[in-house]
Gaussian input, Z-matrix of N, CA and C with variables (Angstrom, degrees):
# hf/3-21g

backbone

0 1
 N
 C     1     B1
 C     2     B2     1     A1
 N     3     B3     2     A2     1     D1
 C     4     B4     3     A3     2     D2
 C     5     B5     4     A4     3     D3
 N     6     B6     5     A5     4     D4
 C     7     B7     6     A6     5     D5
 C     8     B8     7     A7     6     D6
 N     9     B9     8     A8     7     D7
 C    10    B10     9     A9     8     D8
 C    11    B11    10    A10     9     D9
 N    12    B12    11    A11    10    D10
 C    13    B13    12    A12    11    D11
 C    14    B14    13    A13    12    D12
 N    15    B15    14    A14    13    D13
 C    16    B16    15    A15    14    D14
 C    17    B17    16    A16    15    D15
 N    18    B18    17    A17    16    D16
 C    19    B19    18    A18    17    D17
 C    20    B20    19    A19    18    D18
 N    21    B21    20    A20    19    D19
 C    22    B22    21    A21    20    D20
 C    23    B23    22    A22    21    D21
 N    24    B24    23    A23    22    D22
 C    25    B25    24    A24    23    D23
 C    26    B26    25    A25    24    D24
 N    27    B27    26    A26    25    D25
 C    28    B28    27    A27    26    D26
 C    29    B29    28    A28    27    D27
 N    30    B30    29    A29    28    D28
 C    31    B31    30    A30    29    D29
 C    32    B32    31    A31    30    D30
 N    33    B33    32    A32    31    D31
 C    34    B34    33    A33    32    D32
 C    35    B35    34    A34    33    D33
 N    36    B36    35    A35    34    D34
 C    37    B37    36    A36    35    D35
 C    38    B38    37    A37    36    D36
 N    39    B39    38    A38    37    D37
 C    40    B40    39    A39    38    D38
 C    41    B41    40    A40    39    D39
 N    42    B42    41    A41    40    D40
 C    43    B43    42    A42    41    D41
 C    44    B44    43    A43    42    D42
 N    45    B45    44    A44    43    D43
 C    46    B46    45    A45    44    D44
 C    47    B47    46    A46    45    D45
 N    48    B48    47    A47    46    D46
 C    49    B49    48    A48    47    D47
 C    50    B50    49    A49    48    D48
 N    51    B51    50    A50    49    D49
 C    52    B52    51    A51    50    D50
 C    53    B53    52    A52    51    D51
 N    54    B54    53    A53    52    D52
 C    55    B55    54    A54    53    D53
 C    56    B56    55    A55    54    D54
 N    57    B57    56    A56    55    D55
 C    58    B58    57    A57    56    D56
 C    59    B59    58    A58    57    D57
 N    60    B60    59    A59    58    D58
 C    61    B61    60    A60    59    D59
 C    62    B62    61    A61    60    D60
 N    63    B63    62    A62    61    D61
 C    64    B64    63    A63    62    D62
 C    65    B65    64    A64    63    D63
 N    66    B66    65    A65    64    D64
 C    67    B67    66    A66    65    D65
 C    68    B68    67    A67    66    D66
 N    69    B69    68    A68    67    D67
 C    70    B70    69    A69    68    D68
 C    71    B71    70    A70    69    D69
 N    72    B72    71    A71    70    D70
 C    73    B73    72    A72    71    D71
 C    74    B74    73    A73    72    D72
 N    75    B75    74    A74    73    D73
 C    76    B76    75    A75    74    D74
 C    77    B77    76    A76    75    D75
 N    78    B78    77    A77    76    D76
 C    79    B79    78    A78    77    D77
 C    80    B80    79    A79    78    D78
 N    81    B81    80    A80    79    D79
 C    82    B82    81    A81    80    D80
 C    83    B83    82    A82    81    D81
 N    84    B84    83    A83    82    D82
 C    85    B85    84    A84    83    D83
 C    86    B86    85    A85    84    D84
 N    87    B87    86    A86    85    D85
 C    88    B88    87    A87    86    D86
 C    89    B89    88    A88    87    D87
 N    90    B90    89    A89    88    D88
 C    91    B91    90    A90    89    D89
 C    92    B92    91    A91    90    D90
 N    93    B93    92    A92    91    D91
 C    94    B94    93    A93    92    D92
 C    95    B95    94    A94    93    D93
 N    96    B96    95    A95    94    D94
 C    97    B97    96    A96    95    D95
 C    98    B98    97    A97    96    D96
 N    99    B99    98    A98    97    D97
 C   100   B100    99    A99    98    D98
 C   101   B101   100   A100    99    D99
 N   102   B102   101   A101   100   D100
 C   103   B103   102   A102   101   D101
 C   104   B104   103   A103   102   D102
 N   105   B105   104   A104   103   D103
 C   106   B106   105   A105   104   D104
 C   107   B107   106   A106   105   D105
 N   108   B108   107   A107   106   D106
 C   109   B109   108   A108   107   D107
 C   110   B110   109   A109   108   D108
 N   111   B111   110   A110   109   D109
 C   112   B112   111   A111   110   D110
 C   113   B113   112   A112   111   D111
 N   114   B114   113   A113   112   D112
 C   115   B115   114   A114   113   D113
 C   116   B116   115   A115   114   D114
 N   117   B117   116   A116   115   D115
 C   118   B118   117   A117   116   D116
 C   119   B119   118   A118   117   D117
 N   120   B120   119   A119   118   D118
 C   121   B121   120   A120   119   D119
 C   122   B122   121   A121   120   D120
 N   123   B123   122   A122   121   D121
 C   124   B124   123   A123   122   D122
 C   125   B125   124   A124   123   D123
 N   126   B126   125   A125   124   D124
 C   127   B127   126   A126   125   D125
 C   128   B128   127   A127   126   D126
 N   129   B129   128   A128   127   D127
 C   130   B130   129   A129   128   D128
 C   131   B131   130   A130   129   D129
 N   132   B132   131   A131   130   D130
 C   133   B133   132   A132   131   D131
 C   134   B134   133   A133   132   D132
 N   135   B135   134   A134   133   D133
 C   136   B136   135   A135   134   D134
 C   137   B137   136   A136   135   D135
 N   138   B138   137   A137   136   D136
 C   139   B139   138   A138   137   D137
 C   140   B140   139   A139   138   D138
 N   141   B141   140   A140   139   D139
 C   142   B142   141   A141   140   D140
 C   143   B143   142   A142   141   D141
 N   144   B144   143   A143   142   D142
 C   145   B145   144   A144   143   D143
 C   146   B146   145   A145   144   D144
 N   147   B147   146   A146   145   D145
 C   148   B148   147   A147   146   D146
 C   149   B149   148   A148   147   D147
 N   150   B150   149   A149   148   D148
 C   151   B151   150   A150   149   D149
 C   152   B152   151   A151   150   D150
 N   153   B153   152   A152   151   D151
 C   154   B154   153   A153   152   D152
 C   155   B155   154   A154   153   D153
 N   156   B156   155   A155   154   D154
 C   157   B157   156   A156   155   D155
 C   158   B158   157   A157   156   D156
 N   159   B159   158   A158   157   D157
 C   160   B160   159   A159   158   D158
 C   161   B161   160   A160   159   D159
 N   162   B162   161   A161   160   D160
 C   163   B163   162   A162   161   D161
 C   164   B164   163   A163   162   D162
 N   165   B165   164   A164   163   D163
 C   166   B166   165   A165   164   D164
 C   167   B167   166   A166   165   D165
 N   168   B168   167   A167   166   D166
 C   169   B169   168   A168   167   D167
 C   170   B170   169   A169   168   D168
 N   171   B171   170   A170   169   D169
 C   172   B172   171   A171   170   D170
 C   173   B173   172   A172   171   D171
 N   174   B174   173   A173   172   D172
 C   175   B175   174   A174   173   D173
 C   176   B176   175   A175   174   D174
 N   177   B177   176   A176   175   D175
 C   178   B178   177   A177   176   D176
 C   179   B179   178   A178   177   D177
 N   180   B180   179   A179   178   D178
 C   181   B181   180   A180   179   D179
 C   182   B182   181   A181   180   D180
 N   183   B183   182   A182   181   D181
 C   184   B184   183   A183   182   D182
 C   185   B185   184   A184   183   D183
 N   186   B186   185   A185   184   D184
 C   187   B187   186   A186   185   D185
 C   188   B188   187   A187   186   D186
 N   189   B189   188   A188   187   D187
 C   190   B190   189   A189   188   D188
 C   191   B191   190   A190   189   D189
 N   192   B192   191   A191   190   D190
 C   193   B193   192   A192   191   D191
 C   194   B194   193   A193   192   D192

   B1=1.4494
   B2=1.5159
   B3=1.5157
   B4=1.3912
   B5=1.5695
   B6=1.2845
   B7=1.3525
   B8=1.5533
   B9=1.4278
   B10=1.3942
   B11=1.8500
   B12=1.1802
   B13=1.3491
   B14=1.5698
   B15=1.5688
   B16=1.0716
   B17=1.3220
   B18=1.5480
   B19=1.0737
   B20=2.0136
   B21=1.1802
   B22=1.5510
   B23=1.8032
   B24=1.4101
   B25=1.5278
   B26=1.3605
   B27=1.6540
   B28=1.3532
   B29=1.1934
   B30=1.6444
   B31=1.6576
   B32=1.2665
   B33=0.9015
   B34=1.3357
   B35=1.2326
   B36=1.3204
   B37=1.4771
   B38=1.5263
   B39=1.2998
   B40=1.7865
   B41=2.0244
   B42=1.2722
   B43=1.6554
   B44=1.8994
   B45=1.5205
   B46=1.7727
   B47=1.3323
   B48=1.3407
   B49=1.6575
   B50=1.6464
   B51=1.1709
   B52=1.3895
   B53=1.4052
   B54=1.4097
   B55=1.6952
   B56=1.2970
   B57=1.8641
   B58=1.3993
   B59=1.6776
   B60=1.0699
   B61=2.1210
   B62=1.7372
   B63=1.3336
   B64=1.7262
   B65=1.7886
   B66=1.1715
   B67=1.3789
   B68=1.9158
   B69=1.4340
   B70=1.4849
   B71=1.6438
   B72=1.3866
   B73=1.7869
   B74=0.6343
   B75=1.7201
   B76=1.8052
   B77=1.8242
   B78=1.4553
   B79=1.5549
   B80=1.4667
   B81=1.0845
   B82=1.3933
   B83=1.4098
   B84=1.1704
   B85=1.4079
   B86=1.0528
   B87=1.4056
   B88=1.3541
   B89=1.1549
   B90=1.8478
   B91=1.2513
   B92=1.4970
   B93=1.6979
   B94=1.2856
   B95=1.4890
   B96=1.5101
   B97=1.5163
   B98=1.3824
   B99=1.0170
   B100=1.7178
   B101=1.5724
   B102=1.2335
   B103=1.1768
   B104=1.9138
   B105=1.2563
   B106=1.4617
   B107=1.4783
   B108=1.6914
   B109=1.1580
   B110=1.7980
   B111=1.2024
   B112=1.9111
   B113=0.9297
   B114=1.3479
   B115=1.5499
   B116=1.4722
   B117=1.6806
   B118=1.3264
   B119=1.6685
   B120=1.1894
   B121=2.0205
   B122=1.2010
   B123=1.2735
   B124=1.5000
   B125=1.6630
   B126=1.7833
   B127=0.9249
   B128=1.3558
   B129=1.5819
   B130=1.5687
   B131=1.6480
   B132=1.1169
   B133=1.4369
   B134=2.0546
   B135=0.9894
   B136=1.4021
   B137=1.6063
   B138=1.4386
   B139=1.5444
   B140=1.7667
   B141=1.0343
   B142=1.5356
   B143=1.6281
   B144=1.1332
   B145=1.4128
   B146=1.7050
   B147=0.8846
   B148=1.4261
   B149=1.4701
   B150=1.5874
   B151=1.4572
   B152=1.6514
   B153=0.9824
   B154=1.6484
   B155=1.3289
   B156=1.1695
   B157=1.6257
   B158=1.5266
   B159=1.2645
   B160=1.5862
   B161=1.7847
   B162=1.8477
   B163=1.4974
   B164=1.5598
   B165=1.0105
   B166=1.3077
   B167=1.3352
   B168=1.5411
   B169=1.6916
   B170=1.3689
   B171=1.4951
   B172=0.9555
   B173=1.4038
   B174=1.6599
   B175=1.5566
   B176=1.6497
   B177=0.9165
   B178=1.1602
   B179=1.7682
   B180=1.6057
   B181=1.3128
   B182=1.1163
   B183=1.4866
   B184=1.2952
   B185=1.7346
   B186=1.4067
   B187=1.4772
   B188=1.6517
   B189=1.7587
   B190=1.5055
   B191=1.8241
   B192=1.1530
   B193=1.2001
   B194=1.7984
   A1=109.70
   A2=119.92
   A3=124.05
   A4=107.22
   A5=111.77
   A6=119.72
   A7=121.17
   A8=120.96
   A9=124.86
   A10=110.08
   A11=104.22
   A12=95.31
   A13=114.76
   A14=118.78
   A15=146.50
   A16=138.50
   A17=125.60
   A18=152.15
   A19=110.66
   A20=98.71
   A21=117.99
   A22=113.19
   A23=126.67
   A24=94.82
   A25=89.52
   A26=133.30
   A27=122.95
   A28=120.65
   A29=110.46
   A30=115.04
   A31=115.84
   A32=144.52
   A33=160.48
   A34=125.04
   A35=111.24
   A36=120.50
   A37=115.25
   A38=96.33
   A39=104.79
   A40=88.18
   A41=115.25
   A42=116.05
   A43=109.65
   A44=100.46
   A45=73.04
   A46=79.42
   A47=134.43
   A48=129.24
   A49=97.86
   A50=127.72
   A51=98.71
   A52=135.49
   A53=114.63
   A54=134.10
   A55=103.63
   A56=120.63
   A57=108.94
   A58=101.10
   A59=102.27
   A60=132.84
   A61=97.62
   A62=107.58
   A63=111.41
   A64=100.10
   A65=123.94
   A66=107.54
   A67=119.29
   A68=101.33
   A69=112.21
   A70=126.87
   A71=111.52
   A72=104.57
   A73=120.80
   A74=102.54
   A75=145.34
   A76=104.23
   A77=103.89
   A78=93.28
   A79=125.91
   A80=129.91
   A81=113.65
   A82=121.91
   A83=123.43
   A84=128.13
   A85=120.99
   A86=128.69
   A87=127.07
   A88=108.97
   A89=114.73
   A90=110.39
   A91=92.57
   A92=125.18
   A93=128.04
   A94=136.61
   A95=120.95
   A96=112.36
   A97=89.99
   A98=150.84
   A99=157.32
   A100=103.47
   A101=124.13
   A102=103.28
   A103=127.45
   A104=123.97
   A105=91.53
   A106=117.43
   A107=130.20
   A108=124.40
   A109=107.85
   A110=89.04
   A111=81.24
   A112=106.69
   A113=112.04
   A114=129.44
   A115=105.90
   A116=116.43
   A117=119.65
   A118=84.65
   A119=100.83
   A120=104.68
   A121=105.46
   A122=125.75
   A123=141.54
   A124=125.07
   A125=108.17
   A126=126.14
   A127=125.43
   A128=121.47
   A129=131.79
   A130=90.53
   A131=128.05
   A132=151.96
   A133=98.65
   A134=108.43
   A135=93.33
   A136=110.64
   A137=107.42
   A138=118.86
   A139=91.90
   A140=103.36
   A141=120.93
   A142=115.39
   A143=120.02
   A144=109.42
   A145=97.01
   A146=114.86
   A147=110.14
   A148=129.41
   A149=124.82
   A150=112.81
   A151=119.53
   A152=105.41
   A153=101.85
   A154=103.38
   A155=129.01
   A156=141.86
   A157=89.63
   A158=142.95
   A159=123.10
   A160=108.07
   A161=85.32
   A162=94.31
   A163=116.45
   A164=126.96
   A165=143.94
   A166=131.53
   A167=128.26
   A168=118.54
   A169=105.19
   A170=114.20
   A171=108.10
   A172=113.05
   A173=118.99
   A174=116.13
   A175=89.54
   A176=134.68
   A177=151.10
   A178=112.84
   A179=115.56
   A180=121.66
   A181=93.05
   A182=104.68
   A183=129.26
   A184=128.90
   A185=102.70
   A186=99.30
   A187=130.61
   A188=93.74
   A189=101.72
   A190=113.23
   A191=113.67
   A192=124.78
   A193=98.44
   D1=140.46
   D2=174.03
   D3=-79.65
   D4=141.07
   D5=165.34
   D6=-20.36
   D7=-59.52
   D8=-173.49
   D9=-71.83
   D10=-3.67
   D11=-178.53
   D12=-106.29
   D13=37.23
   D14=119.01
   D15=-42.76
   D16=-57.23
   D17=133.58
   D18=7.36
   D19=146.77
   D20=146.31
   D21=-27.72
   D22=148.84
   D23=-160.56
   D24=-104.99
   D25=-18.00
   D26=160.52
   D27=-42.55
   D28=-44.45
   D29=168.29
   D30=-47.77
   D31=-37.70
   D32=-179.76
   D33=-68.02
   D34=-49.81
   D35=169.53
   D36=-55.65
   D37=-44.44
   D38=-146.11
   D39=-78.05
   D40=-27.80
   D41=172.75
   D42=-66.51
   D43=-22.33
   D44=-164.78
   D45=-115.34
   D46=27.81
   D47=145.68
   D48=-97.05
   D49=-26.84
   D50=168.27
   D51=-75.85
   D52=9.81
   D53=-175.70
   D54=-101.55
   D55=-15.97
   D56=-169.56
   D57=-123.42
   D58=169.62
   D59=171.34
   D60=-24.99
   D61=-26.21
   D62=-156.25
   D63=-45.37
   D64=141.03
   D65=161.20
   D66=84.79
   D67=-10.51
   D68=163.70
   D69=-76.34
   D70=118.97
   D71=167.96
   D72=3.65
   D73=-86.46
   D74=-157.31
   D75=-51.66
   D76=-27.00
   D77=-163.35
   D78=-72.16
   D79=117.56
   D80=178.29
   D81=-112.23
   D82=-178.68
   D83=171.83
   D84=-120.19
   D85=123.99
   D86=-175.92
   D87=-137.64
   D88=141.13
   D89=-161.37
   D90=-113.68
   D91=122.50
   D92=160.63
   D93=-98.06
   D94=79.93
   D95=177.48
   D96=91.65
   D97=57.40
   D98=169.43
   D99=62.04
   D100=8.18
   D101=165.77
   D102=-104.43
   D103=157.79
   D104=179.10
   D105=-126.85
   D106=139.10
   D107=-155.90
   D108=-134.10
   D109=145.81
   D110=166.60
   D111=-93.67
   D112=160.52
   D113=169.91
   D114=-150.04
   D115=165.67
   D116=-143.28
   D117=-130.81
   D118=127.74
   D119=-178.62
   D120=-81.20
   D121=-24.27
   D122=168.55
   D123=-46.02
   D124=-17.12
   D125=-178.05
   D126=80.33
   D127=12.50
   D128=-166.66
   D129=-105.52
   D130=127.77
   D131=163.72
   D132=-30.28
   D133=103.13
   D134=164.09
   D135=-150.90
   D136=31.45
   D137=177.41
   D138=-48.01
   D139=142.17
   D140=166.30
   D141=179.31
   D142=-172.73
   D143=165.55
   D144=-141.07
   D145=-8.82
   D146=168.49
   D147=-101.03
   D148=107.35
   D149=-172.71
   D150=-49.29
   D151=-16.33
   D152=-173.14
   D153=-77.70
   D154=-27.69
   D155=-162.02
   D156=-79.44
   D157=-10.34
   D158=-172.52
   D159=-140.37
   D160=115.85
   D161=179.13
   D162=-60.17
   D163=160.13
   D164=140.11
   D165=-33.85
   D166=91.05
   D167=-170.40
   D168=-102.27
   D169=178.72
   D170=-151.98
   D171=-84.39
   D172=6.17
   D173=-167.22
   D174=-117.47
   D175=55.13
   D176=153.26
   D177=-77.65
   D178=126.24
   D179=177.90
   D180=-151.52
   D181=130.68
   D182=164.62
   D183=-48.31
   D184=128.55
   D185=166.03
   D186=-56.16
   D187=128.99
   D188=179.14
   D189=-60.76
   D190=142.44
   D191=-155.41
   D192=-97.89

């Protein structure tokens, strides 16, 4: 376990959503054949279905608010 995951568990969350795709433009969701996956319009591989499963690259920009 990392140090911060000691913490409050909102505290916690909101750090290992800041390491991932969460909250990027580019990210989309696409649902294939009942399953559902992100993918990155940016063109960087980030098929997964789990947000935790996909780091953060470096062309990542935040959603306009």
């Amino acid at each position: 376990m990392r140090r911060f995951e000691f913490f409050d568990p909102a505290i916690v969350l909101e750090r290992k959503q800041d390491e991932t795709c969460l909250g990027c433009a580019a990210l989309q969701l696409s649902r294939w054949g009942g399953a559902r996956k992100y993918v990155c319009s940016n063109g960087f591989q980030k098929a997964s279905t789990e947000w935790s499963a996909m780091r953060r690259c470096r062309k990542y920009e935040p959603e306009a608010a």
